[in-house]
C-alpha positions in Angstrom: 0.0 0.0 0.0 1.3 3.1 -1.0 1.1 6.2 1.6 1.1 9.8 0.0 3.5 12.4 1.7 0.6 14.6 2.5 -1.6 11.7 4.3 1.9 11.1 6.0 2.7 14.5 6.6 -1.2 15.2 8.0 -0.8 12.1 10.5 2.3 13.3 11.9 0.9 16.7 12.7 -2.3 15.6 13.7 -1.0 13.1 15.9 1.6 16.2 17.0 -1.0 18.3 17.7 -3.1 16.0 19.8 0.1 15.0 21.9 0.9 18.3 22.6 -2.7 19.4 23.4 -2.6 16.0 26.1 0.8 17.6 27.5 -0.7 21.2 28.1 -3.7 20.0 29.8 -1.1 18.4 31.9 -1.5 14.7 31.1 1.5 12.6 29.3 -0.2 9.9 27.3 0.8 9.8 23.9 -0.3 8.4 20.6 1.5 7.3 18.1 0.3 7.1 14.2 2.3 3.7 12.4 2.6 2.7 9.1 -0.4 0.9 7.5 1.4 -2.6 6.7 5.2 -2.6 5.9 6.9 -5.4 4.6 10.1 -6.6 5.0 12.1 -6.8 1.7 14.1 -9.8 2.3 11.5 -12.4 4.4 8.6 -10.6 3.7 7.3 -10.0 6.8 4.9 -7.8 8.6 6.6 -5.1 10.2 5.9 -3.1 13.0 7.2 0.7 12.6 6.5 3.9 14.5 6.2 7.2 12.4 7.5 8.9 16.1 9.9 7.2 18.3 10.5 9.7 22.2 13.4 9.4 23.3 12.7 7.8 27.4 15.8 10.2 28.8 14.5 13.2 27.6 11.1 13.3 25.6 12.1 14.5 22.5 10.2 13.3 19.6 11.9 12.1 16.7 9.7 11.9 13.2 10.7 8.8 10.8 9.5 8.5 7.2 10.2 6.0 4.7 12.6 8.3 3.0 14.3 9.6 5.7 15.3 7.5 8.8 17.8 10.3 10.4 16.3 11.8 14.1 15.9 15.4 13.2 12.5 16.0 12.2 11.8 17.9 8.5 8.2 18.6 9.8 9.2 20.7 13.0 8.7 24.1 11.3 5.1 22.6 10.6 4.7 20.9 13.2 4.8 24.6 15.4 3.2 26.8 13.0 0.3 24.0 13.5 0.6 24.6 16.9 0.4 28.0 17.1 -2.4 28.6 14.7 -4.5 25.5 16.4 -3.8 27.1 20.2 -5.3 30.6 18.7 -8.1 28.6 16.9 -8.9 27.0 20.5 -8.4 30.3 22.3 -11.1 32.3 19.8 -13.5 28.6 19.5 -13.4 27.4 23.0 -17.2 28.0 23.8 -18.1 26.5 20.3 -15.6 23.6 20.9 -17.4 22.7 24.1 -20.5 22.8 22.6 -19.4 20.0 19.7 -17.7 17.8 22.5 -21.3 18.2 24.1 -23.0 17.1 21.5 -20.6 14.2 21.4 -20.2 13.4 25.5 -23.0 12.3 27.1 -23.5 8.5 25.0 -21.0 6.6 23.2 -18.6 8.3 20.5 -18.8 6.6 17.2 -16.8 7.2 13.7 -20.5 8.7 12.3 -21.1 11.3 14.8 -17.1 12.4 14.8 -17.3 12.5 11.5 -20.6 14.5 11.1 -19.2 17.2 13.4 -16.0 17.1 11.4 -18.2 17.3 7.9 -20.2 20.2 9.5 -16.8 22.1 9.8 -15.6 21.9 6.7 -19.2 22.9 5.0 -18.0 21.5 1.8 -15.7 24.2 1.3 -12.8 23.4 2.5 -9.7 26.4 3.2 -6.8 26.6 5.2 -8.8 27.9 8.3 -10.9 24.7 8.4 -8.5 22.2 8.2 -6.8 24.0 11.3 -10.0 24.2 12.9 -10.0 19.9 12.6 -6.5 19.7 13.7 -7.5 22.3 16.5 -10.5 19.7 17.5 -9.1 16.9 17.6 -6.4 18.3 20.1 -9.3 19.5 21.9 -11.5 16.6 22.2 -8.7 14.5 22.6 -8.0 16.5 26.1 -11.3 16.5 27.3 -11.7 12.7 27.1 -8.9 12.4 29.4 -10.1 14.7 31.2 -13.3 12.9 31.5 -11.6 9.8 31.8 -12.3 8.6 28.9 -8.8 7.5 27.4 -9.7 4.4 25.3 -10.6 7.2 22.8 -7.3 9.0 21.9 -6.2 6.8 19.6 -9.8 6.7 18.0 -9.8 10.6 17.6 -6.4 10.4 15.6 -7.3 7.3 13.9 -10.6 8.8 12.6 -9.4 12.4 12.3 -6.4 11.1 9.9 -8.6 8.8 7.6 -11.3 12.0 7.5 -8.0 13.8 5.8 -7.2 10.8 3.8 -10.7 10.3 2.6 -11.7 13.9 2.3 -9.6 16.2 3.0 -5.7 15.4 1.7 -6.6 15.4 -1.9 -7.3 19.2 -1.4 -4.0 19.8 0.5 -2.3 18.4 -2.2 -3.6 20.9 -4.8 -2.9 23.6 -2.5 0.8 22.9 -2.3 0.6 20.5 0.9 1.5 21.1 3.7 4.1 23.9 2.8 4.7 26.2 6.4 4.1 29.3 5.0 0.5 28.7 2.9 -0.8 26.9 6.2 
């Protein structure tokens, strides 16, 4: 199966974003996107590979890709101009935010009802601003099932939030010159 760079690049800074949304509400669980199926070349095998490896002395992530298996991370720059434009989306959405984790909180989240929130953000017009405003969610509802302790569902919230990009989302990031730091 072959993964496009912007799927790959979206996971990463999804699954960024959530992880440091988790840290700033003060909690250290941590998800972790991996590769769909990788084989090995010689025997064939399934193997098992993390897109982010932290390092257990001193927490730094380190981002992997298929081209590239040197530490330093090519996404960083990306990875905090997400950030930033995600904490200021929270900052200016946080009423609206609580209102879609509402709508979401009191009976059992599924794929349909994530995804119908996520749908009714990007209105079938989909723009820089709105595919923030996903990442921005996610990192959001993400802390306020922990907070609610209701953990089983941060890997669910990446796991849907990157195959709503994949499915719906990515194709347009592509023909808006991906995930390049200064168009996001």
């Amino acid at each position: 199966m072959e993964i496009s760079s912007v799927t790959m690049t979206t996971s990463l800074l999804v699954t960024d974003y959530i992880n440091f949304s988790v840290k700033k509400a003060g909690y250290k669980r941590l998800t972790e996107p991996k590769w769909p199926e990788i084989h090995c070349a010689e025997c064939k095998s399934k193997l098992e590979i993390n897109l982010i490896t932290i390092c257990n002395k001193c927490d730094h992530m380190h981002y992997l890709d298929q081209k590239d298996t040197t530490e330093t991370c090519s996404l960083i720059d990306e990875s905090k101009h997400v950030r930033k434009l995600c904490d200021e989306f929270n900052k200016m959405f946080k009423e609206e935010f609580g209102n879609m984790y509402e709508d979401i909180d009191g009976s059992e989240m599924t794929i349909e009802k994530y995804w119908k929130i996520l749908d009714a953000v990007i209105e079938d017009k989909i723009n820089w601003g709105r595919v923030i405003a996903i990442i921005a969610f996610a990192g959001y509802l993400a802390a306020q099932c922990l907070k609610s302790n209701r953990d089983r569902y941060v890997d669910v919230i990446r796991e849907w939030t990157c195959s709503f990009f994949s499915l719906r989302v990515d194709k347009w990031i592509a023909e808006n010159n991906g995930w390049v730091r200064n168009e996001v």
